[in-house]
C-alpha positions in Angstrom: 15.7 -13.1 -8.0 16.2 -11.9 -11.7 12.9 -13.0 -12.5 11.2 -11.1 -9.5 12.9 -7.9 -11.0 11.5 -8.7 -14.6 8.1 -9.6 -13.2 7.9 -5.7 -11.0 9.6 -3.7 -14.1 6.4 -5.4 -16.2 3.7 -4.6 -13.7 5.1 -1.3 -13.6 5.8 -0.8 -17.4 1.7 -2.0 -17.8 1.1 0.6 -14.6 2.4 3.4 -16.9 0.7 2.5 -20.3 -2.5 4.3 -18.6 -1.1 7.2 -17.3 1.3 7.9 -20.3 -2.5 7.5 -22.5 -4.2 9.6 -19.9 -1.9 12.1 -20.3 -1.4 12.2 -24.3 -5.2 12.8 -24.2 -5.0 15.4 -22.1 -2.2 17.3 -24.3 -4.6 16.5 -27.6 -7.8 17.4 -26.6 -7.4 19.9 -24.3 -4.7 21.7 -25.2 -5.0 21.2 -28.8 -1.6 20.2 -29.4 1.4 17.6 -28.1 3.6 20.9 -27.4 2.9 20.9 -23.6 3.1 16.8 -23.6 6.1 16.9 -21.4 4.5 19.1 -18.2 1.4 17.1 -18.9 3.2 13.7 -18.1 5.6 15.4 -15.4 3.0 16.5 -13.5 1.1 12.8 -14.1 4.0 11.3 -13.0 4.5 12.4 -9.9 0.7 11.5 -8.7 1.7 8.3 -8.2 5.4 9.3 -6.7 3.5 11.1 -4.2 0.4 9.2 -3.3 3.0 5.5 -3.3 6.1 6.5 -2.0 5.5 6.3 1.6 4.5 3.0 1.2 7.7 2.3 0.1 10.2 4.5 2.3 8.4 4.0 5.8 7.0 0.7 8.0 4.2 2.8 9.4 0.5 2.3 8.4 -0.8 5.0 10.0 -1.6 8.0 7.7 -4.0 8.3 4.9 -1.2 8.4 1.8 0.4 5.3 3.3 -2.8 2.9 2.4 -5.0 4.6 -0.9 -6.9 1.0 -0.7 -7.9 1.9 3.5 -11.1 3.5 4.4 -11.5 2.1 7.6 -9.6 0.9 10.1 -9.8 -0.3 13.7 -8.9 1.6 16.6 -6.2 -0.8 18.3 -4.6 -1.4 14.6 -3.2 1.9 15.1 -0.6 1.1 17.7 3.1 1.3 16.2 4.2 -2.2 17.5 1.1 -4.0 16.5 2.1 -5.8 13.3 -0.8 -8.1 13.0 -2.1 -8.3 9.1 -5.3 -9.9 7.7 -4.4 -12.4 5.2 -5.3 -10.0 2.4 -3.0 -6.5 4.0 0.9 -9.0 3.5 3.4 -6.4 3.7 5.6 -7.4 0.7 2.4 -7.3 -1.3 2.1 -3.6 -0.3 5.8 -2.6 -1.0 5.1 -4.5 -4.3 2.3 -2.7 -5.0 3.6 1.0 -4.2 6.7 0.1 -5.8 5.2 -0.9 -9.1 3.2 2.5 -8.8 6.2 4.6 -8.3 8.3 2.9 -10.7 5.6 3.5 -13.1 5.4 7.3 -12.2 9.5 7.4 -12.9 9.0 5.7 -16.2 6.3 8.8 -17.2 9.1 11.0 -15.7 11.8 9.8 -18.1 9.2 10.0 -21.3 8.1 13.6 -20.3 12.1 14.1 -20.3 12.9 12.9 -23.5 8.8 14.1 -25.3 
């Protein structure tokens, strides 16, 4: 169990090394200074809050935020007690997924807090 815990704090740690990048060259090179670092990697952060945390906080797969990796999907897949899944759509990979995102977008949260 630990080691599950370890192994989602790492994927989300790595998940936030490119967005905390992204957004210190955004303050540098567009702003011309690290003054407005902090809004830059609030408003970062909370991309992936947003876009993820339905995925996390709802069993539904209807909706367009709930799946960023859906473009199409089947008509009669849209029924709320249908719970079939493809091998590759597992539903603990997809809470896995959006919560390494949003755990990432918390980590950029807590930098911009402290930058």
């Amino acid at each position: 169990m630990i080691e599950k815990v370890f192994k989602v704090l790492f994927f989300a740690v790595l998940s936030s090394l490119p967005l905390l990048l992204i957004g210190y060259i955004i303050s540098q090179f567009f702003t011309k200074s690290t003054e407005s670092l902090d809004i830059i990697l609030f408003i970062i952060g909370a991309i992936p809050l947003v876009l993820f945390s339905p995925g996390l906080f709802s069993s539904s797969t209807s909706g367009a935020i709930h799946t960023p990796k859906v473009i199409y999907r089947l008509v009669d897949t849209l029924t709320p007690n249908n719970k079939r899944y493809s091998n590759s759509e597992d539903p603990r990979s997809k809470f896995n997924f959006s919560l390494n995102w949003v755990l990432a977008g918390l980590l950029l949260w807590i930098v911009s807090y402290f930058a």
